[in-house]
C-alpha positions as CSV (number, residue, x, y, z in Angstrom):
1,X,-1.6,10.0,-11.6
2,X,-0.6,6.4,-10.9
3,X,-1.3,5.4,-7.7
4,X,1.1,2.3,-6.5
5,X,-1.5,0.5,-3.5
6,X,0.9,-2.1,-1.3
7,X,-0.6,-4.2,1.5
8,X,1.6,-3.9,4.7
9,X,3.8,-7.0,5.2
10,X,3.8,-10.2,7.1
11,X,3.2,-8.9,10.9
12,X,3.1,-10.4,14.2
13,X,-0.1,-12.7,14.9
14,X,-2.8,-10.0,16.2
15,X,-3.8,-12.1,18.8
16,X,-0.7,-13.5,20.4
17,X,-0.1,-10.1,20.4
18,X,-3.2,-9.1,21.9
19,X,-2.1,-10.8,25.0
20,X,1.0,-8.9,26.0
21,X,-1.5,-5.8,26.3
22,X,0.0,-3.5,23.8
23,X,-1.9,-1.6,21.3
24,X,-2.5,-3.2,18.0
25,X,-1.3,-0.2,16.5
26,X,2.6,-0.9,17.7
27,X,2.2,-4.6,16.2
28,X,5.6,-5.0,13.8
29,X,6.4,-6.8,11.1
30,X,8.0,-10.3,11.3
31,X,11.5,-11.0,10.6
32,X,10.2,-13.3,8.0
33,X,7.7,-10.1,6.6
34,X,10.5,-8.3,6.7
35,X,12.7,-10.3,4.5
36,X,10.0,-11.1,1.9
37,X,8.8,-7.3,1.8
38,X,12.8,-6.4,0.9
39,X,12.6,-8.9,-2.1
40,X,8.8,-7.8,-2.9
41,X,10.4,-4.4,-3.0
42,X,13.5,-5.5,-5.6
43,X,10.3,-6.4,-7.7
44,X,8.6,-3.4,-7.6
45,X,11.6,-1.2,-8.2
46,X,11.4,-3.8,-12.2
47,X,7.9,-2.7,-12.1
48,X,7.9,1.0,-11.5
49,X,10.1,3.7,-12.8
50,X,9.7,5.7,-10.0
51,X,7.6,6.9,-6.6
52,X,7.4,10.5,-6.0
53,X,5.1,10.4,-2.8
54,X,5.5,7.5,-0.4
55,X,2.1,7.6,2.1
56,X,1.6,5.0,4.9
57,X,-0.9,4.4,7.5
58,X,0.2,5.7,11.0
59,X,0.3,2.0,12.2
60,X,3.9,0.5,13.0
61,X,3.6,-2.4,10.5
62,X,2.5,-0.2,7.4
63,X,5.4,2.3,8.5
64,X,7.8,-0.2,8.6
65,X,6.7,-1.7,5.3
66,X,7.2,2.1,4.1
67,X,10.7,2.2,4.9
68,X,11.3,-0.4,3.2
69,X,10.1,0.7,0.3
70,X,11.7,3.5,1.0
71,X,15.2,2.4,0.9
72,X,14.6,0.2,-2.0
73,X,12.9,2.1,-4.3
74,X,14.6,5.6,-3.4
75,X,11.6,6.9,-2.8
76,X,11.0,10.1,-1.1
77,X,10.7,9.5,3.1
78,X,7.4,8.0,3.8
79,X,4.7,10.5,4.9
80,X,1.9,9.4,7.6
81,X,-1.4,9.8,6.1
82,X,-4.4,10.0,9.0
83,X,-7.0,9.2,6.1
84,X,-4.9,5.3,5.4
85,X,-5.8,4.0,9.1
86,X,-7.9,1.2,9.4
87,X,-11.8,2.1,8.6
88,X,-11.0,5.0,6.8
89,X,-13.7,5.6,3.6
90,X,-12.0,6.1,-0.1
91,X,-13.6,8.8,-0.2
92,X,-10.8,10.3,2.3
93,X,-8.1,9.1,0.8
94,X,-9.6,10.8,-2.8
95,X,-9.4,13.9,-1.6
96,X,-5.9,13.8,0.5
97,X,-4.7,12.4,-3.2
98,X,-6.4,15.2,-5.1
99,X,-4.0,17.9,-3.4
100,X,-1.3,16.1,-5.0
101,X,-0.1,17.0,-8.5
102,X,-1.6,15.0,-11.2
103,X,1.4,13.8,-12.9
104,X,2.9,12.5,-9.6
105,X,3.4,8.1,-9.1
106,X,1.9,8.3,-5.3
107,X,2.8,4.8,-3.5
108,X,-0.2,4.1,-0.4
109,X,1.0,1.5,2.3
110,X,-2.0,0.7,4.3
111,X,-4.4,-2.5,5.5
112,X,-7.4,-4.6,4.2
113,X,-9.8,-4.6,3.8
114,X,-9.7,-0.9,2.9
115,X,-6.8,-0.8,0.7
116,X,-9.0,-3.2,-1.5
117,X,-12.5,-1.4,-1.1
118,X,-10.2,2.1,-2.2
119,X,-9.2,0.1,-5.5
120,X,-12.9,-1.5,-6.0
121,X,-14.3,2.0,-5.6
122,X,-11.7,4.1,-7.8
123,X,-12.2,1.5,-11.0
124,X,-15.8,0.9,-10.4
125,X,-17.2,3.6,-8.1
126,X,-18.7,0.9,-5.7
127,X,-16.6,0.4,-2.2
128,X,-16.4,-3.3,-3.1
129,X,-13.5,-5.7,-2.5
130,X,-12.7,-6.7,-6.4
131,X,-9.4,-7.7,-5.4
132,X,-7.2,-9.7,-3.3
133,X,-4.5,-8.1,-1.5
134,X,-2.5,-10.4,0.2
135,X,0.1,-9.5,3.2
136,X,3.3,-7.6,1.0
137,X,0.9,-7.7,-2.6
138,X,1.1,-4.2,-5.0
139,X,-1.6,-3.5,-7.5
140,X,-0.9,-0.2,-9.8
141,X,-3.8,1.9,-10.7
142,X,-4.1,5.0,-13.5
143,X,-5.8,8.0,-12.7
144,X,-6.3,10.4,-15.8
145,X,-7.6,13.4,-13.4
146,X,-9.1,13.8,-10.5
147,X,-8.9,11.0,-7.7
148,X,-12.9,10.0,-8.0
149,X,-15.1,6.9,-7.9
150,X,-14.8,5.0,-10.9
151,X,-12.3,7.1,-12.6
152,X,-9.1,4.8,-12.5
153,X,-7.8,1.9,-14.7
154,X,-5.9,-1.5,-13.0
155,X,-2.9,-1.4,-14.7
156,X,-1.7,-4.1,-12.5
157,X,-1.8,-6.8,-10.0
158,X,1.1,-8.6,-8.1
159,X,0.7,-11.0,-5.5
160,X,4.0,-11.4,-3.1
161,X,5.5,-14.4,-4.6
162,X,5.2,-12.7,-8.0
163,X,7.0,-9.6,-7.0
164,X,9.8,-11.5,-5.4
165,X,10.2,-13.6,-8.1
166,X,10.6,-10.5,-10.3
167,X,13.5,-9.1,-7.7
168,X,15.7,-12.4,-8.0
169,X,14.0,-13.6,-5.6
């Protein structure tokens, strides 16, 4: 399996948002998140030659990231996955991913620190933030078999500006 791991994009500040009393789940993306996701994505699409399952957190900015991805990848619609919410163990997300056919590329929008702690623990087996995910960053990981601790390869790395600059950006 390879596993395609994107950090949601730029969203609103959580705490000026905080003060309009609406749930932090509803927070969106920026305009400015959303333009730099769209040319984050025209990397990606150089980067991977395809996504056959597109998985996002059930929080608005993750979904919106999704859709982008969506549209500019051609990836499948984006389905929401309970186990990428906030505070969710790798463990979680493991098994949801070992339902899924072993050949498949599986793309996971979701949040840090989690998405970070899921890569630490599928290369190293320790829950560990090994790497830095900023807001709109992909990382690509190799999974010969089953979705485990330790069992997966970094194939790659790219922080937003690198992606962008790979879409002509």
């Amino acid at each position: 399996m390879k596993l395609l791991i994107v950090r949601h994009a730029i969203a609103e500040d959580r705490f000026e948002f905080a003060r309009h009393e609406i749930d932090d789940a509803e927070r969106p993306l920026t305009a400015k998140g959303i333009e730099r996701m769209r040319a984050g994505a025209r990397g990606l699409r150089r980067a991977v030659e395809r996504v056959d399952v597109l998985a996002t957190s059930p929080l608005r900015r993750a979904r919106q990231t999704a859709d982008i991805l969506q549209e500019t990848l051609g990836a499948p619609k984006p389905m929401v996955v309970e186990q990428l919410a906030p505070g969710r163990g790798p463990d979680e997300i493991a098994d949801w991913l070992g339902v899924l056919p072993a050949d498949a590329t599986v793309a996971l929008v979701g949040h840090e620190p989690d998405l970070s702690e899921l890569v630490g623990w599928l290369t190293t087996g320790e829950a560990h933030s090994l790497v830095e995910l900023k807001k709109g960053a992909a990382c690509l990981l190799e999974i010969p078999g089953a979705p485990c601790a330790g069992c997966a390869a970094l194939e790659w790395l790219l922080p937003p500006r690198l992606m962008r600059a790979l879409g002509g950006s």
